[in-house]
BAGULUM-214824 format. One record per residue (C-alpha): residue in three letters; x, y, z. Coordinates in steps of 0.02 Angstrom, whole numbers, padded with zeros to 5 digits, always signed. Layout:
BEGIN
ALAXYZ ...
This chain:
BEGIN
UNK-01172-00556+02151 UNK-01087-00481+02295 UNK-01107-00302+02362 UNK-00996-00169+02306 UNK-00850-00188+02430 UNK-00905-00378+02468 UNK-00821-00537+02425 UNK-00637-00589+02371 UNK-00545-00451+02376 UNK-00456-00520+02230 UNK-00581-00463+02123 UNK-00590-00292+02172 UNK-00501-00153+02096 UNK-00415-00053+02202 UNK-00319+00095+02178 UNK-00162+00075+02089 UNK-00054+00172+01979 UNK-00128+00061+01833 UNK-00298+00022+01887 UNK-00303-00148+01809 UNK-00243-00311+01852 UNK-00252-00302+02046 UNK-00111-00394+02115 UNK-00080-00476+01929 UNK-00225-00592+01978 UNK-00294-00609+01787 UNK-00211-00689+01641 UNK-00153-00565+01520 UNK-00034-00607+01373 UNK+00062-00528+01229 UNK+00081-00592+01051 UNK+00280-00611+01031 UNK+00264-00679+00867 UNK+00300-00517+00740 UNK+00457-00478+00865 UNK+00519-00659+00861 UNK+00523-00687+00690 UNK+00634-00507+00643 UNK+00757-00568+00821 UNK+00764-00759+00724 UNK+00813-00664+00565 UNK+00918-00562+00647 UNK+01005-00693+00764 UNK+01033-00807+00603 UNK+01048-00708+00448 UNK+01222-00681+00373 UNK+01285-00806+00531 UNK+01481-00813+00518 UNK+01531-01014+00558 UNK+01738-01033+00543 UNK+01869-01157+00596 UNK+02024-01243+00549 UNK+02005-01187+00365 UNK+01829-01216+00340 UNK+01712-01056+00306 UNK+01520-01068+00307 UNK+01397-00943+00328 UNK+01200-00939+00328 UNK+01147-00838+00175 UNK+00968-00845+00203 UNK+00838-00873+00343 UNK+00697-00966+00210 UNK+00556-01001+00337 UNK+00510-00934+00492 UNK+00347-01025+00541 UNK+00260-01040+00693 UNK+00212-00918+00868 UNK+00251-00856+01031 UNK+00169-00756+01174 UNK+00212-00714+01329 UNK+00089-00723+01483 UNK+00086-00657+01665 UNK-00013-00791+01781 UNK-00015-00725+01960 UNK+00142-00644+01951 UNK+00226-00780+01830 UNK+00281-00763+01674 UNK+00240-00890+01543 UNK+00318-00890+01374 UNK+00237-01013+01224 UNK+00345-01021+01072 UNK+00342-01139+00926 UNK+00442-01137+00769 UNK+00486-01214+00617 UNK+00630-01151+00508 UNK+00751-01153+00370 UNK+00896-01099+00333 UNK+01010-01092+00156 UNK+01191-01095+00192 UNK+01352-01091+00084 UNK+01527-01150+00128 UNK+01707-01197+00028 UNK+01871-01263+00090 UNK+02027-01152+00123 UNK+02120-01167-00065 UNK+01961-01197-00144 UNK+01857-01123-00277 UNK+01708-01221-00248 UNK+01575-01178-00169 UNK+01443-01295-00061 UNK+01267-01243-00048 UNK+01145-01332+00063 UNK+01004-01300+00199 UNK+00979-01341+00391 UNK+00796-01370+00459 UNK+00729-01354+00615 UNK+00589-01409+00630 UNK+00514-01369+00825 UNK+00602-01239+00922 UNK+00482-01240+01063 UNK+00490-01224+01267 UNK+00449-01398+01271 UNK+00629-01454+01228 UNK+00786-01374+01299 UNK+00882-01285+01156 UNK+01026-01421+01142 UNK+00880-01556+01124 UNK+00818-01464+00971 UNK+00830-01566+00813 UNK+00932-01500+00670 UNK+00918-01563+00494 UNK+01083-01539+00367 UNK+01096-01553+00181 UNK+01197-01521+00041 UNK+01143-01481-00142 UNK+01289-01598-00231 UNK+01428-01733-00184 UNK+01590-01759-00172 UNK+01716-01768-00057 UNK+01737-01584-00015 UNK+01529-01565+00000 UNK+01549-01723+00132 UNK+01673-01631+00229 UNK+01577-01487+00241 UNK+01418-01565+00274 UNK+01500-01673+00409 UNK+01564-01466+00465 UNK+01402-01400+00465 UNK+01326-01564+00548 UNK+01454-01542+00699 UNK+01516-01368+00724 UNK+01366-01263+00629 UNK+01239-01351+00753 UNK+01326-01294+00900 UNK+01337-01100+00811 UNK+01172-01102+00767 UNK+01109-01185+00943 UNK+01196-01015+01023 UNK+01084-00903+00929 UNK+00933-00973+00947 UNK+00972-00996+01148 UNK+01015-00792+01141 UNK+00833-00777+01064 UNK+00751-00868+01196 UNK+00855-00744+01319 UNK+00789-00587+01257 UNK+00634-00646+01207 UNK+00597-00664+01391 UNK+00714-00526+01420 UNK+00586-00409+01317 UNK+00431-00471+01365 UNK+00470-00473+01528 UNK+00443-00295+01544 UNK+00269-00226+01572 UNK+00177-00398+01593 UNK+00224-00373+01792 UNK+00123-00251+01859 UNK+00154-00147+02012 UNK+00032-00178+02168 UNK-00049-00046+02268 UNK+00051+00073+02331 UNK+00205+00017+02222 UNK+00284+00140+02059 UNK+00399-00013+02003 UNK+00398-00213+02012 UNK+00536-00277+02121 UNK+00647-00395+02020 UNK+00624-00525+02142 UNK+00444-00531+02124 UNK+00443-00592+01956 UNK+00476-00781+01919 UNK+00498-00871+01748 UNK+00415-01043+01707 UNK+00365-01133+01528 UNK+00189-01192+01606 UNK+00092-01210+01767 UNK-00064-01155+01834 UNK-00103-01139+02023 UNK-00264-01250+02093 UNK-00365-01168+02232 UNK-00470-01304+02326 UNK-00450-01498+02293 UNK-00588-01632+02307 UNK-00615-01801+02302 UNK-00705-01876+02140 UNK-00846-01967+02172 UNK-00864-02124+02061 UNK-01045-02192+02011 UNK-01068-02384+02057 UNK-01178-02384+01911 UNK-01104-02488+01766 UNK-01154-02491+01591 UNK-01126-02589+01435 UNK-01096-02541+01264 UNK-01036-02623+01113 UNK-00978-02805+01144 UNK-01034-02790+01318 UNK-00891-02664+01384 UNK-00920-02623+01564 UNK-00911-02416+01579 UNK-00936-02300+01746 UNK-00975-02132+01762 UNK-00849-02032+01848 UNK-00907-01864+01927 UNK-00792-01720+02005 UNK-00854-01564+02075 UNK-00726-01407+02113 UNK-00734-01252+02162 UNK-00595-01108+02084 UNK-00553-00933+02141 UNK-00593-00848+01976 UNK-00718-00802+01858 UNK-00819-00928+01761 UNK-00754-00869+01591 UNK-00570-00876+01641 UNK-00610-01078+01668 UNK-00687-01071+01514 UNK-00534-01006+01439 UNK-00436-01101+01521 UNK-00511-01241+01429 UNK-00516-01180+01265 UNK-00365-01063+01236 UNK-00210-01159+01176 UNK-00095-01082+01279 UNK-00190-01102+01427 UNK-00224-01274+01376 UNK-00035-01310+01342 UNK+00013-01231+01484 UNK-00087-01354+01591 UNK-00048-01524+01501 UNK+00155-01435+01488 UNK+00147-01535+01301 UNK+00100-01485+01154 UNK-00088-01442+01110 UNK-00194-01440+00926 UNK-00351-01385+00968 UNK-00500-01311+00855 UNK-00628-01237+00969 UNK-00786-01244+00859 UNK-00942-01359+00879 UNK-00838-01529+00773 UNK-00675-01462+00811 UNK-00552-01580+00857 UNK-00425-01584+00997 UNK-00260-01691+01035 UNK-00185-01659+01228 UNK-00040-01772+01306 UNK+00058-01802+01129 UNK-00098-01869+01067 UNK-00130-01985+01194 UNK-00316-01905+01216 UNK-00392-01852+01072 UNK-00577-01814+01052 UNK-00692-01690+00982 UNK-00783-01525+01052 UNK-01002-01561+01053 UNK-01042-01399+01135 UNK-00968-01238+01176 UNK-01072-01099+01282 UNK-00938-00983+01325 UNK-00943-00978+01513 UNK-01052-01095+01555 UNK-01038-01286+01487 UNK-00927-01379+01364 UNK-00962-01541+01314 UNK-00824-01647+01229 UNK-00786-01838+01156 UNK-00642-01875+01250 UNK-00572-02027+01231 UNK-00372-02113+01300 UNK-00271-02174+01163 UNK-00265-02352+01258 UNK-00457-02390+01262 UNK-00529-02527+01138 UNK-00542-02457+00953 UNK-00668-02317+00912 UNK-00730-02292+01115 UNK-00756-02127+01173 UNK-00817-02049+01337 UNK-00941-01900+01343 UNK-00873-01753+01456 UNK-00989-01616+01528 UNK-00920-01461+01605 UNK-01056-01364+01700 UNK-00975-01198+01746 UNK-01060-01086+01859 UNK-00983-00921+01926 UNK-01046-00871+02109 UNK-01029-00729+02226 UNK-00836-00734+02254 UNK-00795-00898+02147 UNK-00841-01014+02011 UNK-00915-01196+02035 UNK-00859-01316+01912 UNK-00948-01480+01895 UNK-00885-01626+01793 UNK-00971-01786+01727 UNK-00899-01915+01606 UNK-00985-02046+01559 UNK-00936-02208+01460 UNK-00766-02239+01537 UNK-00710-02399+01526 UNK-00703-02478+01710 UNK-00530-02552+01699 UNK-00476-02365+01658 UNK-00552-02269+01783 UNK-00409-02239+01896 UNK-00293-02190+01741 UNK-00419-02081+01657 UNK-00453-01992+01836 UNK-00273-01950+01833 UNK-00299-01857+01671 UNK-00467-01748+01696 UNK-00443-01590+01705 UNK-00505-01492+01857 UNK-00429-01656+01952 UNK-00258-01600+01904 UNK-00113-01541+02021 UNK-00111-01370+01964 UNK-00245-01266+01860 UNK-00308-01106+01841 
């Protein structure tokens, strides 16, 4: 390793009125999800929806599944959320005794979808005419209510989590506000290369021709922030901007790209190499590639070298698009 007062300054820590974080060069992150779900309860709960006769109101917020975090990047912030809820609501006509009961689901409030994309499931416990019309109420005007409240948690979730996840840089007491930027996902590449593709072909199966692509990169950080980078969901997700199931465990599966490459994780040396079964949801039936990451941290960066064998040669120049350390933004 470098001397003491050698290399990247990047990786130095300098003094600062924090002493950590220099320049907000390193990931951190904060778990939003204990503060999202009381702000979802709060937002929704006991929710007032009136018009033109016509009372509702949600009596109950049933479910609150799912997580969020917040992330600082460089000076970004990053916010992951994903939930799944349900709500109970109740509603009668003006004149009427009778009361409607029924439930609205939504089932993925995330940052991949804009909040007026998000889907919204009505019901009603009964029929009738007066359930219909309130139903049909609920289906029109309560969507558009309930849409408001979950956009004003999305606002203060980054409002909140905002603060702190900035740091100040040397010499600084406070973060200027126009230092700080907001994005869903993104990560910024440092040095790009050409892949190198092996003329050797191979055959498997019912004689399948395959090639070997191989990639070899070069990243301004340390070797284990690749390796996270590669293994965290919310790094992950943040890189393929879609949603991610991952279980990072020799066997564990993975699904990137809305399942368009699934595979499975072989090995796992934190640091140092994964190996995966990666395969493109368009190859033949059952075909998978074998991906080696060799990750080696130097002085004052980290050398990542990539091999994956058994790609099917007609796929080459799609499944290049989708490696990893070839993408348009990382780390």
């Amino acid at each position: 390793m470098a001397k003491w007062g050698e290399g990247d300054p990047r990786w130095i820590v300098e003094e600062r009125p924090d002493a950590t974080n220099v320049n907000n060069w390193h990931w951190t992150e904060k778990n939003a999800g204990p503060w999202s779900k009381d702000r979802l309860k709060e937002l929704l709960n006991n929710l007032k929806i009136t018009q033109n006769g016509v009372d509702c109101k949600v009596t109950e917020v049933e479910k609150v599944e799912g997580e969020a975090s917040a992330n600082n990047r460089k000076g970004k912030l990053i916010f992951f959320y994903e939930w799944d809820i349900k709500l109970k609501w109740e509603g009668h006509l003006a004149g009427s005794k009778d009361v409607v009961k029924g439930e609205v689901h939504i089932p993925n409030l995330s940052e991949e979808n804009d909040v007026s994309e998000v889907d919204m499931t009505v019901t009603i416990k009964g029929s009738g005419e007066e359930a219909q019309r309130l139903k049909a109420f609920m289906h029109n005007v309560g969507r558009d209510e309930i849409r408001k409240q979950l956009k004003e948690y999305v606002r203060s979730l980054k409002e909140e989590f905002s603060k702190g996840l900035i740091l100040p840089k040397k010499g600084e007491t406070t973060v200027k506000p126009d230092s700080i930027s907001t994005i869903t996902s993104g990560f910024n590449k440092k040095i790009n290369m050409e892949p190198v593709i092996s003329t050797q072909n191979k055959q498997i199966g019912c004689k399948l021709d395959t090639k070997t692509i191989e990639l070899s990169e070069t990243f301004q950080c340390r070797a284990d922030e690749f390796y996270n980078a590669m293994t965290k969901i919310e790094m992950v997700t943040a890189f393929t901007q879609g949603h991610v199931k991952m279980e990072v465990e020799k066997g564990g599966k993975f699904a990137l790209f809305g399942g368009n490459v699934t595979g499975e994780f072989k090995e796992l040396v934190p640091g140092k190499k994964i190996v995966q079964y990666w395969r493109y949801k368009q190859w033949p039936e059952q075909h998978f590639s074998e991906v080696t990451f060799t990750i080696e941290e130097k002085d004052d960066h980290t050398l990542v070298k990539l091999k994956q064998d058994l790609v099917p040669a007609s796929e080459v120049e799609q499944t290049n698009e989708l490696d990893p350390i070839d993408a348009e933004e990382i780390i």
